[in-house]
Each structure stands twice: as C-alpha cells, then as structure tokens.
Gaussian input, Z-matrix of N, CA and C with variables (Angstrom, degrees):
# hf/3-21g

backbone

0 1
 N
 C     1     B1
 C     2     B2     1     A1
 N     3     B3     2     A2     1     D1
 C     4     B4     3     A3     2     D2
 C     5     B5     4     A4     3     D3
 N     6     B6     5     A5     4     D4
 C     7     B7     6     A6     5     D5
 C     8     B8     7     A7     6     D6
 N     9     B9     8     A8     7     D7
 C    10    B10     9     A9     8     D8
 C    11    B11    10    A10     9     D9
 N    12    B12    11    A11    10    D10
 C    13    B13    12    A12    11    D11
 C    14    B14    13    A13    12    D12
 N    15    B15    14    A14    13    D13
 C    16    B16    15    A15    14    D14
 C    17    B17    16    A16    15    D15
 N    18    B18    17    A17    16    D16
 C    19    B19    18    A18    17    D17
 C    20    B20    19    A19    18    D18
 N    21    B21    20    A20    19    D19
 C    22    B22    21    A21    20    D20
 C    23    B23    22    A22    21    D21
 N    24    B24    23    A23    22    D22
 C    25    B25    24    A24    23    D23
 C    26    B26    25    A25    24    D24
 N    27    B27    26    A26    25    D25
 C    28    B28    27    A27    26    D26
 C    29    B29    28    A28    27    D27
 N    30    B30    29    A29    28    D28
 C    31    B31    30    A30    29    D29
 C    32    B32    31    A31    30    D30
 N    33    B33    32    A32    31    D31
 C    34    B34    33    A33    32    D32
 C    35    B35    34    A34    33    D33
 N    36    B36    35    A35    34    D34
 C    37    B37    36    A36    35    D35
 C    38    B38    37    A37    36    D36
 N    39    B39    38    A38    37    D37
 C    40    B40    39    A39    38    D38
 C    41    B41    40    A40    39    D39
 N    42    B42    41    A41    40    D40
 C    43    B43    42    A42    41    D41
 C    44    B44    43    A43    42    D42
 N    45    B45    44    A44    43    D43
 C    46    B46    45    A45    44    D44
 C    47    B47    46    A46    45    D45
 N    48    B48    47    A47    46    D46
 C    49    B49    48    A48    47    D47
 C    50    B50    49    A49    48    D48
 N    51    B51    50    A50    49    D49
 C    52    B52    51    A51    50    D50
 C    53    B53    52    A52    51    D51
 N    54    B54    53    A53    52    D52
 C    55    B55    54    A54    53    D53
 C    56    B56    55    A55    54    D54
 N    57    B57    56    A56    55    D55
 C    58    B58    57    A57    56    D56
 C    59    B59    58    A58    57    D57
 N    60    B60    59    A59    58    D58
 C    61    B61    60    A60    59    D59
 C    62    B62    61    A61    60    D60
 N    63    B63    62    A62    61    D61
 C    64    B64    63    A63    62    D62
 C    65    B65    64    A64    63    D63
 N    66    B66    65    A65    64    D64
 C    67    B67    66    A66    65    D65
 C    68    B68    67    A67    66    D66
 N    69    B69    68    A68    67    D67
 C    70    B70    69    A69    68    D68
 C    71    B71    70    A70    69    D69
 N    72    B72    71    A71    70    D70
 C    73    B73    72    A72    71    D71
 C    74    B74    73    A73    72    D72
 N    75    B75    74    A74    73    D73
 C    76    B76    75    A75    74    D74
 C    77    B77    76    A76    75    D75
 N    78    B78    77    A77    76    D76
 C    79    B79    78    A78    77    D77
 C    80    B80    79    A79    78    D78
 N    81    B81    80    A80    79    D79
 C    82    B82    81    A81    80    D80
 C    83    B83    82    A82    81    D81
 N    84    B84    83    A83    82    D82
 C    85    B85    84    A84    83    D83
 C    86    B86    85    A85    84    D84
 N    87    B87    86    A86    85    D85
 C    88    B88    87    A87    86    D86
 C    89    B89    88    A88    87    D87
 N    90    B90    89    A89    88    D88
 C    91    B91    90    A90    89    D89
 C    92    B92    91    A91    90    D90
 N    93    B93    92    A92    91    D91
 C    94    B94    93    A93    92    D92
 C    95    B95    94    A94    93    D93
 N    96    B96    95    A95    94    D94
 C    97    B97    96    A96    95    D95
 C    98    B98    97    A97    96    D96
 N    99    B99    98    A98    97    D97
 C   100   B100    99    A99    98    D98
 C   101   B101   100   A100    99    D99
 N   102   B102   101   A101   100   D100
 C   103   B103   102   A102   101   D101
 C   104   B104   103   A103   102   D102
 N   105   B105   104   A104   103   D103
 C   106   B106   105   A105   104   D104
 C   107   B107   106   A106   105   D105
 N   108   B108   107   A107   106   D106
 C   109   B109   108   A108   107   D107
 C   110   B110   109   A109   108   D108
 N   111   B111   110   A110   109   D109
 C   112   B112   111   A111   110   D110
 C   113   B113   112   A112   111   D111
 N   114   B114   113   A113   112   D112
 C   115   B115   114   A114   113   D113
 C   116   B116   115   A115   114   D114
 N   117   B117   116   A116   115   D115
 C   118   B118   117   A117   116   D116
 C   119   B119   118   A118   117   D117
 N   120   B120   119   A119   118   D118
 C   121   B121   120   A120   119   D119
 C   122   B122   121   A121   120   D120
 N   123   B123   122   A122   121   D121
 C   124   B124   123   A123   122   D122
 C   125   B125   124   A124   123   D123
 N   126   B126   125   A125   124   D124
 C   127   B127   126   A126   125   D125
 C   128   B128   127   A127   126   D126
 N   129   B129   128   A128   127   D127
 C   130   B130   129   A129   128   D128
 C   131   B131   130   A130   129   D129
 N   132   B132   131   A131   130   D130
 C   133   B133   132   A132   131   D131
 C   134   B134   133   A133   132   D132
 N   135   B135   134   A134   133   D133
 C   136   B136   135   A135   134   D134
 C   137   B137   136   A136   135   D135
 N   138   B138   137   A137   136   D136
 C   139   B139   138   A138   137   D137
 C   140   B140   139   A139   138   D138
 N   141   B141   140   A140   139   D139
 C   142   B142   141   A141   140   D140
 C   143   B143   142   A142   141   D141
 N   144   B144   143   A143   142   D142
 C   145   B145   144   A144   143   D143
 C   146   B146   145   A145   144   D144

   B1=1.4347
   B2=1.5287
   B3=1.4192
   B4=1.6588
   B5=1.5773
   B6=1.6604
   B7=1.3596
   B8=1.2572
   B9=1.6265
   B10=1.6546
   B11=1.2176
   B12=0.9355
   B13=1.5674
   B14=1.5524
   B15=1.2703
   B16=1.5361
   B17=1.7037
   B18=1.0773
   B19=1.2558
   B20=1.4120
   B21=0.9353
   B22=2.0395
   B23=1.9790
   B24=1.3256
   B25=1.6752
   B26=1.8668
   B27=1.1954
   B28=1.6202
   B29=2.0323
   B30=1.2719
   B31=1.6339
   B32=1.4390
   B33=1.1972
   B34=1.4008
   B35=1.6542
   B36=1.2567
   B37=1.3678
   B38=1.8423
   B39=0.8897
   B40=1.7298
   B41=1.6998
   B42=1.3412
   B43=1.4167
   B44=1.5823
   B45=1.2267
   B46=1.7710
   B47=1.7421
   B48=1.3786
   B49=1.3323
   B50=1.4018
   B51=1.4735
   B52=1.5938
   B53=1.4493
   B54=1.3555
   B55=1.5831
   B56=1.1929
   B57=1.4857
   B58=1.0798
   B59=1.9109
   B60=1.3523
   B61=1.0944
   B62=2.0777
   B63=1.3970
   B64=1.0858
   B65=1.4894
   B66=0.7489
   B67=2.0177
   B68=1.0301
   B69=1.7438
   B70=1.5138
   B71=1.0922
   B72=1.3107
   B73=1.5439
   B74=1.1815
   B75=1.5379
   B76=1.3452
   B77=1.6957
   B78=1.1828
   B79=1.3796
   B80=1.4181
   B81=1.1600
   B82=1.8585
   B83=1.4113
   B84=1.3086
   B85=1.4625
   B86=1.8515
   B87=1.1888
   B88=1.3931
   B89=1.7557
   B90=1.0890
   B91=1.1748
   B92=1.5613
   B93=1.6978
   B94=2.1836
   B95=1.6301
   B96=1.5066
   B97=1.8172
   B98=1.2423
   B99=1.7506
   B100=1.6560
   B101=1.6307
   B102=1.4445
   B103=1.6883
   B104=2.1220
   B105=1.2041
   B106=1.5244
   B107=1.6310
   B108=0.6388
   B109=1.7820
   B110=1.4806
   B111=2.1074
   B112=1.3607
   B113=1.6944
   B114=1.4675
   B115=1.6075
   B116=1.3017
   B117=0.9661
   B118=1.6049
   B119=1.7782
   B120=1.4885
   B121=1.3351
   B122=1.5177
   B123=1.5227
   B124=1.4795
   B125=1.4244
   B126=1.4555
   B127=1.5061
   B128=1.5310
   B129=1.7560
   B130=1.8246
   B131=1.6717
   B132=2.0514
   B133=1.8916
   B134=1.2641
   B135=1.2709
   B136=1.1189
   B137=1.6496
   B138=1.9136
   B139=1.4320
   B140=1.6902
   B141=1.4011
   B142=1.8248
   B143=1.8439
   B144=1.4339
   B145=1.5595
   B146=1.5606
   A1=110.54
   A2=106.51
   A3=92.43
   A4=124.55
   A5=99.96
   A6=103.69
   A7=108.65
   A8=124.31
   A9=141.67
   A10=100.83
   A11=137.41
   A12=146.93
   A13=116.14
   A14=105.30
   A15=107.69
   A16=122.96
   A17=130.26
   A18=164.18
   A19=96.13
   A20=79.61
   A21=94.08
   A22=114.10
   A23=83.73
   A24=88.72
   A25=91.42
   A26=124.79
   A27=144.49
   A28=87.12
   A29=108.50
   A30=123.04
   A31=104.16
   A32=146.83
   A33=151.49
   A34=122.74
   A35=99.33
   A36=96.83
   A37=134.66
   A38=124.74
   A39=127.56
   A40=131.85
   A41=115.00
   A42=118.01
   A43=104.59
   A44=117.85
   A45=126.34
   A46=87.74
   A47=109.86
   A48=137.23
   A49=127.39
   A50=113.44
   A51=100.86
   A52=129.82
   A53=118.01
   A54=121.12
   A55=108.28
   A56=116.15
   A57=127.99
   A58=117.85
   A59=110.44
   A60=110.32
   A61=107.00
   A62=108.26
   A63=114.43
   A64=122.57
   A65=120.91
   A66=133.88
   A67=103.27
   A68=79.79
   A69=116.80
   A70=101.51
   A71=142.45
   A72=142.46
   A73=132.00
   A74=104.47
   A75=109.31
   A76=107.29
   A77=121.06
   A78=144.34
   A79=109.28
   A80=111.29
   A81=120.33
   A82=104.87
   A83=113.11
   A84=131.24
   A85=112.42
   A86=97.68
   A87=95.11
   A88=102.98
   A89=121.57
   A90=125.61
   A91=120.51
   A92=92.47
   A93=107.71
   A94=78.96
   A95=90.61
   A96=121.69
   A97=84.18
   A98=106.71
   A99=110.83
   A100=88.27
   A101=131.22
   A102=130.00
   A103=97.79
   A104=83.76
   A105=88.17
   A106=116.65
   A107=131.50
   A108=142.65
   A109=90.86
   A110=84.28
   A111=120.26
   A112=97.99
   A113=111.94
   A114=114.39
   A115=84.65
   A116=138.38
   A117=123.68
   A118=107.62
   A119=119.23
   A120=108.59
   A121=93.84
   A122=122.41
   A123=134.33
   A124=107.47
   A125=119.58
   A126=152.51
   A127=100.13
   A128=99.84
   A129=90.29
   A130=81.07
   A131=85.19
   A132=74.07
   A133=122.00
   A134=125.96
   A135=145.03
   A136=120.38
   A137=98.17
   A138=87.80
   A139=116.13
   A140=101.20
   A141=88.70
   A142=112.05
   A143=104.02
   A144=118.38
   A145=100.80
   D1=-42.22
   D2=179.96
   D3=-88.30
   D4=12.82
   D5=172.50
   D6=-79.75
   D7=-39.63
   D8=165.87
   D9=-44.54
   D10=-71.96
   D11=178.57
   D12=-37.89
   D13=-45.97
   D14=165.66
   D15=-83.29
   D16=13.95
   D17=-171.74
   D18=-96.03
   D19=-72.63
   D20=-160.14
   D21=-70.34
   D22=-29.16
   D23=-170.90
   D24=-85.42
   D25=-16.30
   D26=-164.66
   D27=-81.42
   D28=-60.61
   D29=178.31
   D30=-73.85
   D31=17.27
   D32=-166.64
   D33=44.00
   D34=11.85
   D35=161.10
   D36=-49.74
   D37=147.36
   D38=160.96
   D39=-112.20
   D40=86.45
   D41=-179.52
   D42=-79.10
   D43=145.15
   D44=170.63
   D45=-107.11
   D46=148.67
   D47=177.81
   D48=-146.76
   D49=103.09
   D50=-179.41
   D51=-108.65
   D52=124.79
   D53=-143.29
   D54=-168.75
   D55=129.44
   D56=171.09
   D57=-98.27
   D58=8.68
   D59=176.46
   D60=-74.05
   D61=138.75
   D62=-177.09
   D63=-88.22
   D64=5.82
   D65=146.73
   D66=-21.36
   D67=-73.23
   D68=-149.14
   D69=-59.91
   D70=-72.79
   D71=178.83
   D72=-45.90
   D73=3.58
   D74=-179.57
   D75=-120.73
   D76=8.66
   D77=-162.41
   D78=-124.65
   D79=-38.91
   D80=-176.79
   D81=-115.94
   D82=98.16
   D83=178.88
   D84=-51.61
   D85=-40.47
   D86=-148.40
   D87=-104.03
   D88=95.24
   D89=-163.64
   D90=-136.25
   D91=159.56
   D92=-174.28
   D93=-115.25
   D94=133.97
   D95=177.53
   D96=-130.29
   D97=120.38
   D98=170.12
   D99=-90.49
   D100=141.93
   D101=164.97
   D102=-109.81
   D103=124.74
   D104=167.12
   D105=-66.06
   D106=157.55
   D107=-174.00
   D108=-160.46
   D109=171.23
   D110=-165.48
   D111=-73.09
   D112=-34.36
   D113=-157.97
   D114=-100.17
   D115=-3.48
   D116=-173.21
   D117=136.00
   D118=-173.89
   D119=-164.05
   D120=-113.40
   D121=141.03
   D122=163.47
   D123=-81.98
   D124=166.20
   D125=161.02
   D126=-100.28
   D127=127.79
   D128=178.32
   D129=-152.78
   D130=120.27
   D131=174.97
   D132=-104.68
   D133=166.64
   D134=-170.67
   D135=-132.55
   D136=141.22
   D137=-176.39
   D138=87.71
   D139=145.87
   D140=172.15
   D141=-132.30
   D142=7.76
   D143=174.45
   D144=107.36

C-alpha cells in the first residue's frame, strides 16, 4: 500500500489517510495531528511532504 501511495504522490496526486498505525507516521512526512484539548481539539501540522 505505501508503495501505491508513493506512486501517486510521485504523479502529484493527494490521498488523506486516517491512522493511528505508526509506520504510517513515520513514512508520510507531511501531516494533520488533530490533539484533543480541554476547550476542544486543534489541527497542528506537521511535516512539509
């Protein structure tokens, strides 16, 4: 799967993926981390692709 993935982002494609598997996060640089909080949950990105 993450050979497909590198395919596509290689052809300028953009897939969104939501996953807590840690592969993955260590493979896809460029990433949205929702963090839960007291007031509610933020978007904090990470990575630049």
């Amino acid at each position: 799967m993450l050979d497909v993935l590198d395919a596509l982002r290689e052809r300028g494609r953009s897939v969104g993926i939501v996953s807590h598997v840690a592969d993955l996060r260590r493979r896809i640089h460029a990433q949205l981390e929702v963090v839960k909080g007291r007031s509610g949950s933020v978007l904090r990105q990470r990575g630049t692709g």
